[in-house]
C-alpha positions as a Python dict, from the first residue, in 0.01 Angstrom:
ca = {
    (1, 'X'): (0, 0, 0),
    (2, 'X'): (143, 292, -95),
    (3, 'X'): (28, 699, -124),
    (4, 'X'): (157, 1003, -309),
    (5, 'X'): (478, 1178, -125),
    (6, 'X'): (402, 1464, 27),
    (7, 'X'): (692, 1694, 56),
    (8, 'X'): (1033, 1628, -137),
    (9, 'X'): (1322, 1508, 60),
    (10, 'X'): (1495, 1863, -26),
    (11, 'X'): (1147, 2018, 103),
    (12, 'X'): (1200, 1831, 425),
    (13, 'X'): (1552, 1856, 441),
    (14, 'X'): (1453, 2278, 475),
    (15, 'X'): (1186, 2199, 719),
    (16, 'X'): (1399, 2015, 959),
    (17, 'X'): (1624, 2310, 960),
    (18, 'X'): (1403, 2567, 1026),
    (19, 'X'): (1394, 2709, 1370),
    (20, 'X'): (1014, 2782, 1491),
    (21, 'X'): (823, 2912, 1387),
    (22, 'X'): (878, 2720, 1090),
    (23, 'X'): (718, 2825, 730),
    (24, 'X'): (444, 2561, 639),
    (25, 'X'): (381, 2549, 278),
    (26, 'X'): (15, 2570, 166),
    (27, 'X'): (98, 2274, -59),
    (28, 'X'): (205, 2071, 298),
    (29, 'X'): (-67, 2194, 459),
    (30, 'X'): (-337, 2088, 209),
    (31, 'X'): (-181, 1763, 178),
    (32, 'X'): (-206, 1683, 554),
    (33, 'X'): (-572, 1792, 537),
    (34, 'X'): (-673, 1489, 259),
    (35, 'X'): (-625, 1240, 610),
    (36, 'X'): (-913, 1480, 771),
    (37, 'X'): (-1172, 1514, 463),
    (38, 'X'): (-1367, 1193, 540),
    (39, 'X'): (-1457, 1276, 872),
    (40, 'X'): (-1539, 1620, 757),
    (41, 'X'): (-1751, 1474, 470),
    (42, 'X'): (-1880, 1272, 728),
    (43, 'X'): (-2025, 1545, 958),
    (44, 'X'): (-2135, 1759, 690),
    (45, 'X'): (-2329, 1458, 561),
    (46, 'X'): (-2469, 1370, 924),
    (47, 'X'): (-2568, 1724, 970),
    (48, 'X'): (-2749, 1800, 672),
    (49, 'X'): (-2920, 1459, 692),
    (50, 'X'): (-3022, 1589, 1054),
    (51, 'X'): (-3165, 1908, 935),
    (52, 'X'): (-3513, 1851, 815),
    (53, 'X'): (-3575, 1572, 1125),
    (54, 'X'): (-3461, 1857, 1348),
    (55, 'X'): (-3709, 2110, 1209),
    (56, 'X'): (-3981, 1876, 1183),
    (57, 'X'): (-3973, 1699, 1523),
    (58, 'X'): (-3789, 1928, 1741),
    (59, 'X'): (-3999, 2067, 2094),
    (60, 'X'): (-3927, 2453, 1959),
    (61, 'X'): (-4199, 2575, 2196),
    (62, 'X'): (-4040, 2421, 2524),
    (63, 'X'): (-3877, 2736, 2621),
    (64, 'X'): (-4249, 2903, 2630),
    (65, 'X'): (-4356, 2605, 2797),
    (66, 'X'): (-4122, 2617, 3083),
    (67, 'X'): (-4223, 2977, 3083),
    (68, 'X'): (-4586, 2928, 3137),
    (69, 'X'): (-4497, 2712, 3435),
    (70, 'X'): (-4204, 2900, 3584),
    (71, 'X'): (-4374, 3301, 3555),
    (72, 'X'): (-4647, 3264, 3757),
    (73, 'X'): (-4910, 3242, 3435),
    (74, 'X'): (-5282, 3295, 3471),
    (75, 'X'): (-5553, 3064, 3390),
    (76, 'X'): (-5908, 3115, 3293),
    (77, 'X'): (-6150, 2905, 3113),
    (78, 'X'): (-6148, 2874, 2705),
    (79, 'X'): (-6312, 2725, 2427),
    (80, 'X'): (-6201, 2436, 2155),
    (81, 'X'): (-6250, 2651, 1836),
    (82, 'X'): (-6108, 2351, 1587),
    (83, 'X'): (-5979, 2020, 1601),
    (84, 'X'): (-5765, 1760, 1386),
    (85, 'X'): (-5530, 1551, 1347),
    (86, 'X'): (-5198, 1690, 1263),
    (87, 'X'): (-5090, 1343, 1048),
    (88, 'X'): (-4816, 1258, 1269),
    (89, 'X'): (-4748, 1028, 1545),
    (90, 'X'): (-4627, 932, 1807),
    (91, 'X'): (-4548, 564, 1915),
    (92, 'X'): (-4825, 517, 1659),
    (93, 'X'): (-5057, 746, 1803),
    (94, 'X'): (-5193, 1032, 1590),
    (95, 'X'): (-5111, 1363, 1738),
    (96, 'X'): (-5381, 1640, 1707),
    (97, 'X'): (-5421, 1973, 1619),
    (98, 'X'): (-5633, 2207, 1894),
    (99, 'X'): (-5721, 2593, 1810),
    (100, 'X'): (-5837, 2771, 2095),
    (101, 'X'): (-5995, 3086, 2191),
    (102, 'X'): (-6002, 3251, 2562),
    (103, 'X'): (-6032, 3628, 2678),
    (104, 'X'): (-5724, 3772, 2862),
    (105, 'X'): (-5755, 3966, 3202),
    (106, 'X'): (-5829, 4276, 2972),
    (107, 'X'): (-6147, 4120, 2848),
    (108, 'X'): (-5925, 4108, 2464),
    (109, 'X'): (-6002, 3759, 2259),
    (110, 'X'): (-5740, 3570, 2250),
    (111, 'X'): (-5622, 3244, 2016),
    (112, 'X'): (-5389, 3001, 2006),
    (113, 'X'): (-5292, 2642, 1911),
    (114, 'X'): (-5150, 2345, 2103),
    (115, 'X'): (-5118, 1979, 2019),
    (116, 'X'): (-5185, 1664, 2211),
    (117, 'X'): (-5130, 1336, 2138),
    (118, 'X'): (-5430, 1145, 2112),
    (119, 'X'): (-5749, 1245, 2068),
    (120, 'X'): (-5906, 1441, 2377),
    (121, 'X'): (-6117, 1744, 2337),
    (122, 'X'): (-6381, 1804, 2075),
    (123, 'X'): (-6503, 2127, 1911),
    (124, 'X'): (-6661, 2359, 2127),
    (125, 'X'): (-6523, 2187, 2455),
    (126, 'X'): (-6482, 2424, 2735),
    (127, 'X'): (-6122, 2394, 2854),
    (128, 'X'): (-5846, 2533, 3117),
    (129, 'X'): (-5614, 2791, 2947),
    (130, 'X'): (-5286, 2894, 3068),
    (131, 'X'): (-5092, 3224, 2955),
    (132, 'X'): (-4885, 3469, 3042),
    (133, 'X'): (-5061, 3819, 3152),
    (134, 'X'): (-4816, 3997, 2976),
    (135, 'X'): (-4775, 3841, 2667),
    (136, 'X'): (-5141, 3614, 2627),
    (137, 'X'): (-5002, 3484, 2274),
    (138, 'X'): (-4801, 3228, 2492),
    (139, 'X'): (-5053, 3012, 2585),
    (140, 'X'): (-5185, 2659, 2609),
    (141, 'X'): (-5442, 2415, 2695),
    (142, 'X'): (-5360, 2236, 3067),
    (143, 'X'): (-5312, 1896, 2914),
    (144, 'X'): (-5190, 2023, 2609),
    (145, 'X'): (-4837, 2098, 2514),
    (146, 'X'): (-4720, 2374, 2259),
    (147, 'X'): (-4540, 2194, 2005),
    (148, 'X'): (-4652, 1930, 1788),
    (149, 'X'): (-4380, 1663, 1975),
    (150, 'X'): (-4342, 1591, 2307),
    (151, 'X'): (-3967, 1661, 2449),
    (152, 'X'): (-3859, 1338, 2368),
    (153, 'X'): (-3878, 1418, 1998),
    (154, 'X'): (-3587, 1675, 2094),
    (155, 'X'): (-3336, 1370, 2064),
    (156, 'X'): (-3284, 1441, 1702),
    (157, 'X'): (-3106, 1684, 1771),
    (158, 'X'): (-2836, 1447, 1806),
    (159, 'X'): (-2773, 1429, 1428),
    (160, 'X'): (-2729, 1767, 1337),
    (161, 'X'): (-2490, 1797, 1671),
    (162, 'X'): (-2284, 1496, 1593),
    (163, 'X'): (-2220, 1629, 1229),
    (164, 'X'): (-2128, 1989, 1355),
    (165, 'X'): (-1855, 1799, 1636),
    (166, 'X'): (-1735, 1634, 1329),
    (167, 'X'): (-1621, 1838, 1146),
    (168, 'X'): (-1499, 2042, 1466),
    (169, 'X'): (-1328, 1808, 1602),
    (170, 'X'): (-1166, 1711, 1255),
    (171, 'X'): (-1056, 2085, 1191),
    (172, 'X'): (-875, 2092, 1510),
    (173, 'X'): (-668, 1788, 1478),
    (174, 'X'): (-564, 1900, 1147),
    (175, 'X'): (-494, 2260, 1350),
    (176, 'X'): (-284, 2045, 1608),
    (177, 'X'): (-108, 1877, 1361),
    (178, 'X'): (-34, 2199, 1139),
    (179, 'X'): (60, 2375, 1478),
    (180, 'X'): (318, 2057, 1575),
    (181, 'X'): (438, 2125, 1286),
    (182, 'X'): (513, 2516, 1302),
    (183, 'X'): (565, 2518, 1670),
    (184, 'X'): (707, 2185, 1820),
    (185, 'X'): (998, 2087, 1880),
    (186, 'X'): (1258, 1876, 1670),
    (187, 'X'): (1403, 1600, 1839),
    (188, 'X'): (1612, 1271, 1740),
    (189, 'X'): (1505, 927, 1847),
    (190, 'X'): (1507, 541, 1867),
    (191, 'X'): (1181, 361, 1829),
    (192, 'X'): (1195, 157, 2133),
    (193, 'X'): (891, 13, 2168),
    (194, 'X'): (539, -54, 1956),
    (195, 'X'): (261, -230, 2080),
    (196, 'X'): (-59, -321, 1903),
    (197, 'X'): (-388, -187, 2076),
    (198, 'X'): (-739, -288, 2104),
    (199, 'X'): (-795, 16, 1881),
    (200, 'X'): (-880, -26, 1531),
    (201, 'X'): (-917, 323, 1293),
    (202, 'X'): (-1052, 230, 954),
    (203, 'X'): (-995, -141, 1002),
    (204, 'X'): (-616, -45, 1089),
    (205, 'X'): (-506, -160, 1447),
    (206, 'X'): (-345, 132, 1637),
    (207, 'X'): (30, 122, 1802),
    (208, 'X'): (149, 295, 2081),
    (209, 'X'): (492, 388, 1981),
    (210, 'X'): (758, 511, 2260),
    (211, 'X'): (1036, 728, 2170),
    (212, 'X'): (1342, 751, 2346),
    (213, 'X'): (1529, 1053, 2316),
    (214, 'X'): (1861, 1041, 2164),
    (215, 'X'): (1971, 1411, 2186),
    (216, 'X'): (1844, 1545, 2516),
    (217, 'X'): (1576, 1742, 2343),
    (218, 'X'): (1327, 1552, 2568),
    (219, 'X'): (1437, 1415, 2939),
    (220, 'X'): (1170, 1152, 2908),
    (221, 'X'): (1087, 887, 2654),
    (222, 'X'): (759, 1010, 2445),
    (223, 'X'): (490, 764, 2373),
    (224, 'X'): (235, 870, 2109),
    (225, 'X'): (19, 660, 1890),
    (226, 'X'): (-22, 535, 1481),
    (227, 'X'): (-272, 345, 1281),
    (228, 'X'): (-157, 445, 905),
    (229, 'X'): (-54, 150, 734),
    (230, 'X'): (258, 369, 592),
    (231, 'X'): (348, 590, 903),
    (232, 'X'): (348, 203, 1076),
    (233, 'X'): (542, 21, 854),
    (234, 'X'): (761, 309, 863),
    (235, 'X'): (824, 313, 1201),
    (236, 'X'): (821, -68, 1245),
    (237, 'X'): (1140, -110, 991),
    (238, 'X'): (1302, 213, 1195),
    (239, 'X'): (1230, 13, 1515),
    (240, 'X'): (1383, -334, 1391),
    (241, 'X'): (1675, -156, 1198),
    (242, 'X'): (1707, 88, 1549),
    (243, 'X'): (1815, 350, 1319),
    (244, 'X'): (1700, 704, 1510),
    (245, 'X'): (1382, 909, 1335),
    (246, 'X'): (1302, 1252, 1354),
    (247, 'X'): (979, 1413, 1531),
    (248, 'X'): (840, 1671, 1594),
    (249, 'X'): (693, 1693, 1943),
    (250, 'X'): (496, 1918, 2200),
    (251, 'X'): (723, 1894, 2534),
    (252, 'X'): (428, 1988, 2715),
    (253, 'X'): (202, 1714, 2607),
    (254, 'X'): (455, 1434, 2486),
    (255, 'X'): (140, 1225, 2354),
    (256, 'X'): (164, 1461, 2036),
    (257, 'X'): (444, 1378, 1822),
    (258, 'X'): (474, 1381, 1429),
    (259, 'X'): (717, 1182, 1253),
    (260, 'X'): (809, 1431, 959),
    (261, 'X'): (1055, 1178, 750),
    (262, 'X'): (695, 998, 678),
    (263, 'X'): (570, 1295, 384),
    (264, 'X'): (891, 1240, 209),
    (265, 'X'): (875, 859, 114),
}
């Protein structure tokens, strides 16, 4: 298995000898970024997908709802004006659709809708109305709830958040790794251990790799992890040949650790 090099070996020869902050080409830098598209694909995908679901199902009105019950709202008595069902469901019962009219403390007619699911009032019912004095639009039926779902509906919100953490959290490895690069420190090493985990990243197991410094760059040994087939082999024939590799490192979080000689093969 094999990929396109990323960087020449003169390119990385002028990397390595750098100081920090080092100059990151924008031909590197897009080339680290191809490992990070899936997952960003990915999210985009999930969160799109989780759009519609999370318009059509999500408890928008809870917010007024916890309002009617948290801001001391009035009640008075109110009439079913229309009903019918809404065509949607819930656990395979039909939710319906109840429009309401009531007069406020000011003696003003008032209307509003709420849902239910289930049939329970018919038109013309006389019924126990909630709102708030000072803003009667919020309103709703005691029984009744404001949005066509109940708050366990809200869990599709799920999607849309997954997709956006994504993509988040696959823009800020790539940062990491584009800051490792520009910021960390260079240090020489021997591969002295690699050990197979339980960890598998698109059906590749992960190693945990431990450096031991070589130079004095690092006091203590730096163990850091690797599930690319070609930044493992690559470190596997270093570690049986114990010929010393280059990384970049951050000293104040050893797990991070880039092995630059990699982009060059």
């Amino acid at each position: 298995m094999s990929r396109p090099r990323l960087i020449s070996p003169e390119e990385l020869t002028q990397l390595l000898a750098a100081p920090a902050p080092r100059p990151v080409s924008w031909k590197l830098q897009r080339r680290l970024g191809v490992g990070y598209v899936p997952l960003t694909l990915f999210g985009a995908v999930f969160f799109l997908f989780g759009l519609p679901f999370l318009y059509i199902f999500f408890p928008w009105q809870i917010v007024n709802e916890w309002r009617l019950y948290r801001e001391g709202a009035a009640q008075t008595e109110g009439r079913i004006i229309e009903a019918k069902e809404t065509g949607g469901s819930e656990n395979d019962v039909s939710v319906w659709s109840y429009g309401f009219s009531f007069k406020d403390s000011s003696g003003a007619d008032v209307s509003g809708r709420c849902y239910h699911t289930g049939e329970k009032w018919q038109n013309g019912s006389h019924v126990t109305v909630r709102y708030l004095p000072g803003n009667p639009q919020i309103a709703c039926i005691e029984g009744a709830r404001m949005g066509e779902f109940s708050v366990f509906a809200g869990f599709v919100i799920i999607f849309p958040v997954s997709g956006v953490a994504m993509v988040v959290i696959s823009l800020w490895l790539l940062r990491r790794k584009l800051r490792l690069v520009k910021y960390g420190k260079l240090g020489d090493f021997l591969i002295t251990d690699m050990q197979e985990t339980s960890v598998r990243i698109n059906d590749q197991p992960q190693y945990k790799i431990t450096l031991q410094p070589v130079d004095g760059s690092v006091t203590k040994p730096i163990v850091f992890k690797l599930h690319d087939y070609v930044e493992v082999k690559f470190a596997r024939n270093r570690h049986e040949r114990g010929e010393r590799v280059f990384a970049f490192f951050n000293p104040h979080k050893p797990k991070h650790a880039l092995l630059p000689e990699i982009w060059a093969l």
